[in-house]
Residue, then its C-alpha position, 0 to 999 in steps of 0.5 A: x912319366x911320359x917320354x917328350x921327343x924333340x926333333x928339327x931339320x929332318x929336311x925330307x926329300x923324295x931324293x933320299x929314300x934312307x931319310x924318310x926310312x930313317x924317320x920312320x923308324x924313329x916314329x916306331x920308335x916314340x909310338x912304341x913308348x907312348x912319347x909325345x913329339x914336337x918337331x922344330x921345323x924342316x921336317x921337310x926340306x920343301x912343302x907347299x900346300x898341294x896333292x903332289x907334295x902331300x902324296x910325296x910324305x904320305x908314309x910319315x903323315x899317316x904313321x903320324x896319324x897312327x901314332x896320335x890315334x893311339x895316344x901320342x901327341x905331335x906337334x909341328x912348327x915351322x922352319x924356313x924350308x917348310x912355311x907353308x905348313x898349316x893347321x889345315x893340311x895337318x889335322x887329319x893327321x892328328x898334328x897340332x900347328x903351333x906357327x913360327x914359335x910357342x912356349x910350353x910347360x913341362x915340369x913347372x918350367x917354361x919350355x921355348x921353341x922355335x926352329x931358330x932362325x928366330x935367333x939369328x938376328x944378325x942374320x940380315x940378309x935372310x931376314x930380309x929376304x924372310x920379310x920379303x919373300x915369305x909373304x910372295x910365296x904364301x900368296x902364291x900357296x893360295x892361287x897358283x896350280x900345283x905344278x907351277x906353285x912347285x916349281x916357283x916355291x923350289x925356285x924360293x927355296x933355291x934362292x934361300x939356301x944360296x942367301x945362307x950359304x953367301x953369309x958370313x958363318x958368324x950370321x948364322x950363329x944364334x945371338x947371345x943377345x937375343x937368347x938372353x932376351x928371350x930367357x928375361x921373359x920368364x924362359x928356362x929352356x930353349x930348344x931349337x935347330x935351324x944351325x945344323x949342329x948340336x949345342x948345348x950352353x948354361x945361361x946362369x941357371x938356364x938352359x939353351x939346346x940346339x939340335x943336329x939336323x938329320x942325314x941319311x944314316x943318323x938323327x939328333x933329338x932331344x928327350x925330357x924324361x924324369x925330370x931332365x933332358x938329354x941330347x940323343x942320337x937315332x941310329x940308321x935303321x938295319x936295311x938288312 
């Protein structure tokens, strides 16, 4: 049976050398066991749709490249570092967009992802700012040069990370409300990052998985294989 590969919030950054090496590794690693991957969001920590920061993450995308083109599947959703992503710009890389949310099936059961910000809904103070700022920065994605587009878009970016960190912590929890909502529309499983910590919670028979965000030296994921899924932990490749 084909191994399914789960990450989220990898968050890459020209900045951190050891992340992209480490993600690259892990990416050996799904293609050597023909796996098939879905990233749950910030698999960059900031994107926007011009040939710099294309240049910049051009190691992971055409390693994801070789993957797809000797059998594996990749899938990307968006998180709230990495918006602008978009079935254009991915498909020459062999990746499949599937936009802020998406369901899959996976041995008869009904599999929902997203990056999780979905879930936060007493998170207000970044809904808001999502509602309002997000459709600003896609309108600038589309007419503004790149050097000026990136500067603006860390500017966004900047301000987002300063709306989480000034929230009450419990805003940034995932509502138990609209997770059981979300298991009321025919879900068995949910699977998302977004808060950085690795959870695992029973919802009667039900099953709610968030997943660790990746540092330079280690990274989260989650695998369905035979039937079952785990909670796994990628170590630091050997730089020796």
């Amino acid at each position: 049976m084909k191994k399914t590969y789960f990450i989220a919030d990898v968050h890459l950054d020209s900045s951190f050398s050891e992340r992209e090496q480490l993600i690259l590794a892990f990416l050996k690693m799904v293609g050597s066991e023909n796996g098939d991957l879905y990233v749950l969001g910030d698999l960059f920590d900031f994107w926007a749709n011009n040939k710099a920061v294309l240049a910049a993450n051009r190691k992971v995308l055409t390693l994801m490249r070789e993957l797809t083109d000797h059998g594996s599947r990749i899938y990307i959703l968006i998180g709230n570092r990495d918006l602008l992503l978009n079935q254009k710009i991915l498909s020459p890389f062999g990746i499949v967009f599937l936009g802020e949310k998406a369901t899959i099936r996976l041995d008869n059961k009904n599999i929902f992802l997203t990056h999780g910000h979905l879930l936060c809904t007493r998170d207000i103070k970044f809904q808001n700012y999502k509602n309002r700022v997000w459709p600003l920065y896609r309108f600038f994605d589309k007419i503004l040069p790149g050097p000026a587009e990136n500067y603006l878009a860390k500017k966004f970016i900047l301000k987002s990370k300063q709306v989480i960190h000034a929230q009450d912590p419990a805003c940034f929890r995932f509502s138990p409300d609209a997770i059981t909502e979300c298991f009321q529309q025919d879900i068995d499983v949910i699977i998302c990052g977004h808060s950085h910590k690795r959870m695992t919670e029973g919802f009667g028979d039900k099953l709610f998985y968030a997943l660790p965000a990746w540092d330079q030296h280690t990274g989260g994921y989650a695998l369905h294989y035979n039937g079952a899924f785990s909670l796994c932990d990628f170590p630091a490749p050997s730089l020796s």
